[in-house]
Backbone bond lengths (Angstrom), bond angles and torsions (degrees), N, CA, C in turn:
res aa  C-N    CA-C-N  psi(-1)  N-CA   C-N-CA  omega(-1)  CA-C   N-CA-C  phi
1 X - - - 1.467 - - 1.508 108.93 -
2 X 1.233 135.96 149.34 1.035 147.85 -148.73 1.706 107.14 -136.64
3 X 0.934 124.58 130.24 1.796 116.21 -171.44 1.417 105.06 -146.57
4 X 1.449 103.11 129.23 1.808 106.80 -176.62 1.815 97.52 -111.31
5 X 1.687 91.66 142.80 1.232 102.08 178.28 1.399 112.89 -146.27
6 X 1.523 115.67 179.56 1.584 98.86 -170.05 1.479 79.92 -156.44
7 X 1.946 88.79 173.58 1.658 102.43 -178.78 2.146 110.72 -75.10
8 X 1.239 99.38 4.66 1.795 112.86 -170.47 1.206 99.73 -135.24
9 X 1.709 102.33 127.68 1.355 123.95 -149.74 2.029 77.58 -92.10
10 X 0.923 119.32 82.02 1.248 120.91 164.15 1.457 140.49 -116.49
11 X 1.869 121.65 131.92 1.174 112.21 -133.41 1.840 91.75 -91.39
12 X 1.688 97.67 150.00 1.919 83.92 176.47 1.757 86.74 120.49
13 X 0.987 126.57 -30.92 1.755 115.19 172.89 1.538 112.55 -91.24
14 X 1.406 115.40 117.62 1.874 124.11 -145.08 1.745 85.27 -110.22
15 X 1.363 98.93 178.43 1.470 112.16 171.90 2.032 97.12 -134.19
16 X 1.306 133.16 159.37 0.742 127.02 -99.14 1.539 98.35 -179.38
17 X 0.815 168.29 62.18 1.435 167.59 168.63 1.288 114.54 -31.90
18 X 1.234 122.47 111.49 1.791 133.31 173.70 1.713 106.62 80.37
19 X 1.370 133.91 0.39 0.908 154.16 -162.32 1.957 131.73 -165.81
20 X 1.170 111.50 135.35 1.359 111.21 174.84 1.846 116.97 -94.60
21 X 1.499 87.52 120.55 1.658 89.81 175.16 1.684 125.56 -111.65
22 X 1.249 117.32 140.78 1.461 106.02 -177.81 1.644 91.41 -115.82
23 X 1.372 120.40 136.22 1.592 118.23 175.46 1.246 116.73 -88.41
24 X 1.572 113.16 -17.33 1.244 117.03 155.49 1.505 145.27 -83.59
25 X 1.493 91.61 7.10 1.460 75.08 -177.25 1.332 131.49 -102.32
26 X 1.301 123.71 25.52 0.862 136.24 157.13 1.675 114.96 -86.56
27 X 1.034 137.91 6.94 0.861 140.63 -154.47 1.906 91.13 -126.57
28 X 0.927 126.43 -51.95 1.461 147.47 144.19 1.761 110.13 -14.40
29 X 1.305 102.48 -38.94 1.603 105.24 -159.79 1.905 93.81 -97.63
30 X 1.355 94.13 -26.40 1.763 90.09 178.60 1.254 140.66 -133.59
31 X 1.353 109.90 93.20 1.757 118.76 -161.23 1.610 104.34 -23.74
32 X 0.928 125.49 -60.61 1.586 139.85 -168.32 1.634 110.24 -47.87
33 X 1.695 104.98 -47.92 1.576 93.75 174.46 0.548 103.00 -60.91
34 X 1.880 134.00 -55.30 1.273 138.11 -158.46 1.641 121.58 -43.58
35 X 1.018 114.59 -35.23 1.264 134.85 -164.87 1.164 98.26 -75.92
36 X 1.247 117.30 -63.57 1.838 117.59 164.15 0.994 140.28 -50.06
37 X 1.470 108.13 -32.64 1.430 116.83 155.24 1.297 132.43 -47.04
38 X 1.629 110.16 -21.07 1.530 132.71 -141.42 1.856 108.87 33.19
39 X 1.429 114.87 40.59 1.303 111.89 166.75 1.414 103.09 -89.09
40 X 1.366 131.24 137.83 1.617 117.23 151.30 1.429 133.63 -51.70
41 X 1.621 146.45 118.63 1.030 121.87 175.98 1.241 120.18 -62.18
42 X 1.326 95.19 -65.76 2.273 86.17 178.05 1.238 98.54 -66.93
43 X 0.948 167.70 94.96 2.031 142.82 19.74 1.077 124.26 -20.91
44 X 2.071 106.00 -58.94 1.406 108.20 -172.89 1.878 111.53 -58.36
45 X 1.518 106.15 -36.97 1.302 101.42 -167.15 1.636 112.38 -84.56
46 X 1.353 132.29 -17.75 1.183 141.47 167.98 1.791 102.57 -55.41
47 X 1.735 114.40 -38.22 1.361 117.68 -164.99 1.612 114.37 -69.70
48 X 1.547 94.83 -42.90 2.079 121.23 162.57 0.998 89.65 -34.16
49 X 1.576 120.43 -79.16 1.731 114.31 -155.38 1.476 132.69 -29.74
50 X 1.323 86.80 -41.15 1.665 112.94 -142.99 2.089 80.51 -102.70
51 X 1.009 133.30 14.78 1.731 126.97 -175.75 1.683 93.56 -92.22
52 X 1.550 95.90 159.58 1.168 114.32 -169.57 1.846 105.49 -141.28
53 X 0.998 143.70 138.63 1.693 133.59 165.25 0.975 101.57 -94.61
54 X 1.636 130.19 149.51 0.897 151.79 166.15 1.758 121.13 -136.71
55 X 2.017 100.55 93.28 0.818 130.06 170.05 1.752 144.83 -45.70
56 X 1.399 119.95 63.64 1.471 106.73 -142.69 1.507 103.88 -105.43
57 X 1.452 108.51 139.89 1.188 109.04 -166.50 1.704 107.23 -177.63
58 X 1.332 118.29 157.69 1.905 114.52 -156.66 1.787 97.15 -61.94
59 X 1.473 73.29 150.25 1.773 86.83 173.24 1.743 121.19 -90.59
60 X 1.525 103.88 -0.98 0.874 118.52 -144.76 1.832 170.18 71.56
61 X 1.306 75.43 7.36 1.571 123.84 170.69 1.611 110.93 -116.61
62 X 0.912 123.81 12.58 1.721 121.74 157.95 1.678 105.23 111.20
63 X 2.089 115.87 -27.87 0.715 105.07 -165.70 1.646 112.95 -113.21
64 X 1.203 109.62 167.97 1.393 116.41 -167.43 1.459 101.60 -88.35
65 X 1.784 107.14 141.22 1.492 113.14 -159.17 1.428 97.12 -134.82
66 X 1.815 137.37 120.41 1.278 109.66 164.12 1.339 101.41 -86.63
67 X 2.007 99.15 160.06 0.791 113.57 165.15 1.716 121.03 -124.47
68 X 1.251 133.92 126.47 1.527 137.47 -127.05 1.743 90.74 -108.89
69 X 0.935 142.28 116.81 1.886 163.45 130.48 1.953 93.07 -59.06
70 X 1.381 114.72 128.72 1.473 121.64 134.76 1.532 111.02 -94.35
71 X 1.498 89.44 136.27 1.930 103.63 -165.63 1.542 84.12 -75.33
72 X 1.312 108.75 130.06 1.491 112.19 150.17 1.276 118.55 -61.35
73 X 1.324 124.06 146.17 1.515 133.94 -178.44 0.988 113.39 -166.56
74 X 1.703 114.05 133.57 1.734 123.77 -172.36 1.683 96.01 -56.10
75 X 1.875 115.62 -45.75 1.021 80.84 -161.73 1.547 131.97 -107.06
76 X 1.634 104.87 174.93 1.382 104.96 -161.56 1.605 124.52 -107.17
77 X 1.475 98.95 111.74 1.890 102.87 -171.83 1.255 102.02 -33.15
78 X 1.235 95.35 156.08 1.764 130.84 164.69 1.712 109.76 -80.24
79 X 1.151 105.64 139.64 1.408 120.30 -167.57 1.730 89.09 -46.65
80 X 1.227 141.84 177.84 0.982 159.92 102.80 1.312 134.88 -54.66
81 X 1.589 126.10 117.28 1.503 132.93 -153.26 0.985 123.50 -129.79
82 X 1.452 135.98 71.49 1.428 165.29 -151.20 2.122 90.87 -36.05
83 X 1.180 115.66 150.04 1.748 132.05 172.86 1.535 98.52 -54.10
84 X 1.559 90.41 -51.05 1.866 91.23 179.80 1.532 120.69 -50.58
85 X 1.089 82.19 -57.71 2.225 96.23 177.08 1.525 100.30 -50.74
86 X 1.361 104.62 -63.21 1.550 92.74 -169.68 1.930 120.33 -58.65
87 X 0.811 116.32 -22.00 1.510 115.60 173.15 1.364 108.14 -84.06
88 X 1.381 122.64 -42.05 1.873 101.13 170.21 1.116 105.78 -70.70
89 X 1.345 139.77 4.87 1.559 119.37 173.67 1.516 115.53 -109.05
90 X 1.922 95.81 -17.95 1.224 98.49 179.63 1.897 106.18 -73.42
91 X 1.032 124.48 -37.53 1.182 145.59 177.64 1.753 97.56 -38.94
92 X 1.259 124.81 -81.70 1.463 133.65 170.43 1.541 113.94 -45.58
93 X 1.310 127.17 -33.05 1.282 130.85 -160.81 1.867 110.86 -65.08
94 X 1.257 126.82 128.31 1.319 101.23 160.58 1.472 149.21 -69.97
95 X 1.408 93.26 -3.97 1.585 119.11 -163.03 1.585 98.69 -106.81
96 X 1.609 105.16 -162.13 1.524 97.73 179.65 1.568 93.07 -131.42
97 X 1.634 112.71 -174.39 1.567 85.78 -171.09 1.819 69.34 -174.28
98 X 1.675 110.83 160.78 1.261 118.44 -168.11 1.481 98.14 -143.32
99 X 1.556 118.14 126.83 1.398 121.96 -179.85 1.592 107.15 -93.05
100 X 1.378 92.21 150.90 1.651 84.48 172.68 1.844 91.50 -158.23
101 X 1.486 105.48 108.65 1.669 133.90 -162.24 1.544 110.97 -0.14
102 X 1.916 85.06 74.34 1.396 89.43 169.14 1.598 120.95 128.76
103 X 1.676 100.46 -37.81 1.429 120.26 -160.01 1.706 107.27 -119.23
104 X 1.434 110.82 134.64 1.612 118.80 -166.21 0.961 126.75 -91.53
105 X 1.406 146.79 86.89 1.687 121.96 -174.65 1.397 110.70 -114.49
106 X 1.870 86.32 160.13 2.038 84.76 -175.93 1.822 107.70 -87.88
107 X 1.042 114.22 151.97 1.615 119.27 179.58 0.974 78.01 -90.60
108 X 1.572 109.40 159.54 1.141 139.95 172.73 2.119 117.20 -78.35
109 X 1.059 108.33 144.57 1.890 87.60 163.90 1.417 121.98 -98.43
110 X 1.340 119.79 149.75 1.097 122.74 -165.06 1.496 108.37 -83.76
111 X 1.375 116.28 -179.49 1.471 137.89 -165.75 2.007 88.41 -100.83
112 X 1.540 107.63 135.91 1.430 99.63 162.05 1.257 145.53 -64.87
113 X 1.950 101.40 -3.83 1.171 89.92 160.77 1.913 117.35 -90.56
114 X 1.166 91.82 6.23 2.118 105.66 -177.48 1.784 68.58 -63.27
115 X 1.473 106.18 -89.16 1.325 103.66 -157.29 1.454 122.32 -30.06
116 X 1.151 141.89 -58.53 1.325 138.00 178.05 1.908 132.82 -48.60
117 X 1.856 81.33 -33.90 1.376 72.52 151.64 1.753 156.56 -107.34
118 X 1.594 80.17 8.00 1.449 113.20 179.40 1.310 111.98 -80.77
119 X 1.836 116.49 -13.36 1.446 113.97 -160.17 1.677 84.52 -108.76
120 X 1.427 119.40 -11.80 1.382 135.73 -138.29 2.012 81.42 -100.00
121 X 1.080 111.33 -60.65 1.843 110.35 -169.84 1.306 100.45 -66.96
122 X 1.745 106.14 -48.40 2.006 100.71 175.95 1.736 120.16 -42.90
123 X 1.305 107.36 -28.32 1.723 99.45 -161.81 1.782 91.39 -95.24
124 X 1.499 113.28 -30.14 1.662 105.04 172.43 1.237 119.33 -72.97
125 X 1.621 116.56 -30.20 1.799 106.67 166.82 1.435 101.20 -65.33
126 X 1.477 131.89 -57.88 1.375 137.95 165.85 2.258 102.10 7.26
127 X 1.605 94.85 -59.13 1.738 95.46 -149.67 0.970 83.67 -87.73
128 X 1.204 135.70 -51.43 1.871 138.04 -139.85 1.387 83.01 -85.37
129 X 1.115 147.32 -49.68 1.963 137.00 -171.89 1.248 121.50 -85.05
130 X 1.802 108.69 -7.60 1.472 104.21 158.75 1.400 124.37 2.78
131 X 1.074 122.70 136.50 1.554 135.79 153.04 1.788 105.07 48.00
132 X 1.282 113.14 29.40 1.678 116.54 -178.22 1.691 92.11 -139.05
133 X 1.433 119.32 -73.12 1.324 113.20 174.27 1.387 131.43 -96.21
134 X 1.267 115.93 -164.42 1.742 124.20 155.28 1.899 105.00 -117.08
135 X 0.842 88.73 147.23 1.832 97.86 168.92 1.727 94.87 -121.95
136 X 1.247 110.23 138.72 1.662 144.98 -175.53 1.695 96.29 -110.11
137 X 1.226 104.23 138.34 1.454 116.95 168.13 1.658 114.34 -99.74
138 X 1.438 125.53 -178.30 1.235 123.72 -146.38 1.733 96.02 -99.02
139 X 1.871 113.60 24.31 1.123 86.77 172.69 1.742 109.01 -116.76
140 X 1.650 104.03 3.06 1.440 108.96 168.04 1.275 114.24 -53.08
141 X 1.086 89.64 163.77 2.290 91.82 174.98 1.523 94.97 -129.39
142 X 1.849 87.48 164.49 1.873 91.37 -157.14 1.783 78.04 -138.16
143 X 1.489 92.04 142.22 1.528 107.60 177.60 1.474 114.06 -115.22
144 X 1.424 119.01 131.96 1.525 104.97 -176.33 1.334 98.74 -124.76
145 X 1.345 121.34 101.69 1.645 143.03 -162.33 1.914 95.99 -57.51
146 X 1.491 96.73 -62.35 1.721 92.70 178.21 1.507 137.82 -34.35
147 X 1.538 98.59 -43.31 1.717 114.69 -176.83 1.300 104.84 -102.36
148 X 1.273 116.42 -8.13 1.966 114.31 -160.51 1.364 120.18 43.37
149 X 1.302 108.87 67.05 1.069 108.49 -140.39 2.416 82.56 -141.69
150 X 0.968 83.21 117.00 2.205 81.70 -172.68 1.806 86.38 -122.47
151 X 1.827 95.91 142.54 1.700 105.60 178.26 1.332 104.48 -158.90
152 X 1.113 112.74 -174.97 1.912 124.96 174.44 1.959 105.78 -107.43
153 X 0.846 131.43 70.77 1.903 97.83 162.79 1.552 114.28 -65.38
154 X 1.401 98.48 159.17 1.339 107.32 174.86 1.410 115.13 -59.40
155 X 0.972 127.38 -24.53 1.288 123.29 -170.37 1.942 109.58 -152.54
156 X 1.290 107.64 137.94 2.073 98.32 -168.62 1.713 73.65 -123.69
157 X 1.845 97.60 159.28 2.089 98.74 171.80 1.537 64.66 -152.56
158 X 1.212 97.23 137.89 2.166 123.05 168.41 1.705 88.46 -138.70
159 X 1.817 82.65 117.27 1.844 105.44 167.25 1.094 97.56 -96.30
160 X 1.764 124.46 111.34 1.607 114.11 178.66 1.500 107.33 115.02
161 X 1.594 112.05 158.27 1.523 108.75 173.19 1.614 117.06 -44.11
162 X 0.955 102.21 152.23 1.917 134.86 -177.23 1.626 84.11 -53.91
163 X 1.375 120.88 146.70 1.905 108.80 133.13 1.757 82.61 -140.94
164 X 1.199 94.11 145.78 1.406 127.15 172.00 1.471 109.70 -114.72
165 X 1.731 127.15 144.21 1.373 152.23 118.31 1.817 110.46 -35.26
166 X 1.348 123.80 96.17 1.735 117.33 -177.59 1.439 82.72 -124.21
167 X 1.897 78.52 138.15 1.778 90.40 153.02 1.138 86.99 -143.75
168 X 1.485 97.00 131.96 1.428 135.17 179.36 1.848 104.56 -39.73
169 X 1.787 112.23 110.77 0.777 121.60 -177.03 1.426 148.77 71.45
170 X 1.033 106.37 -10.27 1.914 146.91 144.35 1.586 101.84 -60.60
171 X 1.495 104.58 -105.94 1.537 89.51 -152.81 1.648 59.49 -170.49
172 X 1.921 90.44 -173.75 1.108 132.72 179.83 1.632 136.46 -126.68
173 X 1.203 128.17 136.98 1.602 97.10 169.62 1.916 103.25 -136.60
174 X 1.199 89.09 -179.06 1.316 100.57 -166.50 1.306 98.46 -80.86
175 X 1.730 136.97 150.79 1.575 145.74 159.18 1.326 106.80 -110.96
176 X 1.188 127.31 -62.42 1.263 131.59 -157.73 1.742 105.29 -89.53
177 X 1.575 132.39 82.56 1.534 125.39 177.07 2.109 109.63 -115.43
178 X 1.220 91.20 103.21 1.486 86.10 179.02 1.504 132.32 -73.17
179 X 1.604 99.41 -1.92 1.782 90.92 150.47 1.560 97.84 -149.73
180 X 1.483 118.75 155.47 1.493 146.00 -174.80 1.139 116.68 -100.58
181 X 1.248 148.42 84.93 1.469 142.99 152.27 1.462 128.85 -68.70
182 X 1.609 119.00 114.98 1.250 117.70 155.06 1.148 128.05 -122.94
183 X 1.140 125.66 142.91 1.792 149.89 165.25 1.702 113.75 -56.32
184 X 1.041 113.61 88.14 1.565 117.70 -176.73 1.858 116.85 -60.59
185 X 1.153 100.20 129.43 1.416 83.47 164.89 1.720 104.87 -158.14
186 X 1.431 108.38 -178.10 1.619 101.73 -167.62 1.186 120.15 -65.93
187 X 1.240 133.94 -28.75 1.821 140.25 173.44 1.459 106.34 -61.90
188 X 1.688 123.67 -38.10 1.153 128.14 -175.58 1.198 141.39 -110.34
189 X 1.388 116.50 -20.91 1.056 130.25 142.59 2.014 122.79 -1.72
190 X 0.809 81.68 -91.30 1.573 88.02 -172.26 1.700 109.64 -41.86
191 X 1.674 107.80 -42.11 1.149 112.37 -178.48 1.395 122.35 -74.70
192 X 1.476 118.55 -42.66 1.657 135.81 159.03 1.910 95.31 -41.61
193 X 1.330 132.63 -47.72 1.530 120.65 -160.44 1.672 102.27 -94.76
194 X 1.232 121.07 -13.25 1.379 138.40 160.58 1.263 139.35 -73.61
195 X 1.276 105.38 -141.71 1.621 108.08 165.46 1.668 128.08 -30.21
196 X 1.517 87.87 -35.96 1.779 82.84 -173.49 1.844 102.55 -81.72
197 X 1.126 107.11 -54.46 1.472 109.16 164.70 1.657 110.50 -18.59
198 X 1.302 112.53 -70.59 1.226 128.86 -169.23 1.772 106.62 -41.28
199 X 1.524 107.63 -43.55 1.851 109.74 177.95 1.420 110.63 -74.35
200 X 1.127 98.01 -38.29 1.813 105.46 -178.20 2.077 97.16 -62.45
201 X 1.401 116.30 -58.12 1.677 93.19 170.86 1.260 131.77 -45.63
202 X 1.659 122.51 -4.16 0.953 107.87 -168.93 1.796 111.09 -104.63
203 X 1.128 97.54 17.51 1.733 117.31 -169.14 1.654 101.16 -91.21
204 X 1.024 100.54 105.13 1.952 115.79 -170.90 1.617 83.17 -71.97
205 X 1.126 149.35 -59.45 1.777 121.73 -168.55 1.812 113.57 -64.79
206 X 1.312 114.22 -19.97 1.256 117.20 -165.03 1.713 114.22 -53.67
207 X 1.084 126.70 106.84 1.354 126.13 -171.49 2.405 90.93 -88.67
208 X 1.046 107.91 -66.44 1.443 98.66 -158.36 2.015 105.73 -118.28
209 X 0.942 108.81 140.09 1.863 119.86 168.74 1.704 113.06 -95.92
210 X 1.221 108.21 92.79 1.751 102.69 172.41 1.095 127.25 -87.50
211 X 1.332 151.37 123.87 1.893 160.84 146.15 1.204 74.77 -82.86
212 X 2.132 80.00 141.90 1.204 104.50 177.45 1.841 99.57 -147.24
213 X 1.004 105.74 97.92 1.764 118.16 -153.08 1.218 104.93 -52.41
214 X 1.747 137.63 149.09 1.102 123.43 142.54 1.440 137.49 -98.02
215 X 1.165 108.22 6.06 1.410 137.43 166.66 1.864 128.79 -48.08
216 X 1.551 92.41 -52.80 1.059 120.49 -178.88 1.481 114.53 -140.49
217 X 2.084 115.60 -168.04 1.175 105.28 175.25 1.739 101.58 -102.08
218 X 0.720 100.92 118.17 1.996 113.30 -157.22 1.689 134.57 -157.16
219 X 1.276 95.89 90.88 1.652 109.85 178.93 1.670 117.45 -79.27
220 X 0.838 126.87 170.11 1.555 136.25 173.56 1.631 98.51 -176.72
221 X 1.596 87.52 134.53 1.552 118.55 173.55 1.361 112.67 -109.79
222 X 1.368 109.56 151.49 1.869 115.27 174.39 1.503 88.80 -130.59
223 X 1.291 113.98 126.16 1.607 116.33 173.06 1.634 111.04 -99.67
224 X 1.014 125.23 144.93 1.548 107.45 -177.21 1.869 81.53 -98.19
225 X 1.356 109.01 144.25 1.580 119.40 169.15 1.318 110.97 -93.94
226 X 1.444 123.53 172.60 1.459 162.85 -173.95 1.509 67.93 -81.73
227 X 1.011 157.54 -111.31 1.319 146.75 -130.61 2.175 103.16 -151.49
228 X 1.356 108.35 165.94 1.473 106.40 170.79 2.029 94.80 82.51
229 X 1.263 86.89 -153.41 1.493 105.04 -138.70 1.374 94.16 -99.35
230 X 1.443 132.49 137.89 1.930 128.49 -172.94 1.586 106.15 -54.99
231 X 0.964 114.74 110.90 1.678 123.88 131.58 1.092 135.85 -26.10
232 X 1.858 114.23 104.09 1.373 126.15 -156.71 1.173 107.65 -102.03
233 X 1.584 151.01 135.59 1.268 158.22 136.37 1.427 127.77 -102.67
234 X 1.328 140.79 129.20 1.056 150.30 160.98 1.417 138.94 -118.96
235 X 1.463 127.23 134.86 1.638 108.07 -154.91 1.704 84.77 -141.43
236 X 1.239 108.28 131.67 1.939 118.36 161.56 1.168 110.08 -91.09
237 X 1.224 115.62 -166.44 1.565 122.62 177.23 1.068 140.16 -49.43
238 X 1.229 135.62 117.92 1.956 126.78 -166.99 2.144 100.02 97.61
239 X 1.173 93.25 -17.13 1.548 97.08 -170.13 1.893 105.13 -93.02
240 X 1.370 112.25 161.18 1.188 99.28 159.95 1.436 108.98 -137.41
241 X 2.085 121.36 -163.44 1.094 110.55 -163.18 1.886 92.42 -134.17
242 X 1.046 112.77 170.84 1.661 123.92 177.48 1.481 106.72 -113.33
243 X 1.252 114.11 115.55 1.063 138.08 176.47 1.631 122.42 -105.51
244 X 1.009 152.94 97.00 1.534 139.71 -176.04 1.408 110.72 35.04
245 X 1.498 91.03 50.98 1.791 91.56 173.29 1.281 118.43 91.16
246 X 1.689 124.02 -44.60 1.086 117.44 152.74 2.345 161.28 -104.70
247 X 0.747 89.19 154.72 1.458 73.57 -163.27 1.401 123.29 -72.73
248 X 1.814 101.25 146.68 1.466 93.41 -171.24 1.894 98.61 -110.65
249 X 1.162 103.39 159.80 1.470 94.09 178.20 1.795 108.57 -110.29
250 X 1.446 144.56 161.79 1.036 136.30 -117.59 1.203 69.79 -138.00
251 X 1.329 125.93 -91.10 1.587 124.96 179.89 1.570 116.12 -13.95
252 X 1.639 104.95 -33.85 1.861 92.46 -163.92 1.278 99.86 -102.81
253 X 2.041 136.88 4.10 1.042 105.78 140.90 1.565 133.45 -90.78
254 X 1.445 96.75 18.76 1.960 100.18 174.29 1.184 101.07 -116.43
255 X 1.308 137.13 10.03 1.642 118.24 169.43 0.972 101.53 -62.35
């Protein structure tokens, strides 16, 4: 048996009987799937680089011994860019930019109507969470310790004291946000219901995941459950949504 592994605990690299399989790598070879996938390519292909086989089979003494091959590959990792680095640069930078252990990407900018309605759910969680939470705007930064994984949502709500990720003299970001707001749009989409989704489950305070469409008048909830698979809700116009107990109405963040 043959087993591929890498220095990134990343999900999508299989094991394989009589053979080594990567499920991504086809996905690697073509920006376009990739995109659909909401996988990143330069992630996926930075991840290639860095693969190794691990050949296991008797040593001849009865017991089983791997033995480790680095896969050759044209292509060539991306520097590696310490949390520290990235916050003094994020700090200077004009743009915004999202680490993920090691690796830099630029966010995209939004459409003004992204903005309006991103400022539009912040000021309605704002009333309805009164005196229970805080709501964060889209220029806090959010740290997800599990994936190493640092980003922007449009919108952060923490029920309860603050805890922050600090490094001394850099900056800070948020860990602990018990609900997630994002602003959907066509570049991101796939990736907001994907991959990024995927880091945000891994946030032990996270009670709920919000899209907030620009298409239409259109909410969607991700509930994290007592156990099993997230709990989906969605409400259009005239409808509303449940938030930490309280309700938001759909219409009054698109008036």
């Amino acid at each position: 048996m043959c087993r591929v592994r890498s220095h990134h605990r990343e999900p999508g690299l299989g094991t394989h009987h009589g053979r080594f399989q990567i499920t991504i790598e086809d996905v690697a070879r073509d920006d376009a799937l990739a995109t659909t996938s909401g996988v990143r390519a330069a992630h996926v292909r930075a991840l290639l680089a860095r693969l190794e086989v691990c050949l296991v089979r008797e040593d001849g003494r009865g017991h089983l011994a791997c033995y480790v091959w680095r896969v050759m590959s044209s292509v060539s990792p991306a520097p590696y860019v310490t949390f520290e680095a990235f916050l003094e640069a994020e700090d200077k930078s004009d743009g915004r930019h999202e680490w993920l252990d090691g690796l830099v990407y630029d966010m995209s900018r939004g459409t003004p109507e992204h903005a309006r309605l991103s400022a539009a759910i912040a000021a309605e969680l704002r009333t309805s969470l009164k005196g229970d939470c805080v709501v964060y705007g889209s220029d806090a930064m959010l740290y997800v310790a599990e994936t190493k994984f640092s980003t922007y949502a449009d919108a952060i709500v923490v029920c309860g004291p603050l805890a922050t990720y600090r490094v001394a003299k850099l900056g800070e970001a948020i860990i602990n946000p018990t609900i997630l707001v994002e602003v959907l749009s066509d570049s991101t989409e796939k990736y907001d219901r994907g991959e990024k989704f995927a880091h945000y489950m891994r946030i032990a305070p996270l009670e709920a995941y919000v899209l907030v469409s620009q298409d239409e008048r259109r909410i969607e909830v991700f509930r994290r459950p007592d156990r099993g698979h997230w709990a989906f809700e969605a409400a259009t116009a005239g409808e509303s949504v449940t938030l930490h107990g309280r309700a938001l109405s759909v219409d009054a963040v698109y008036a």
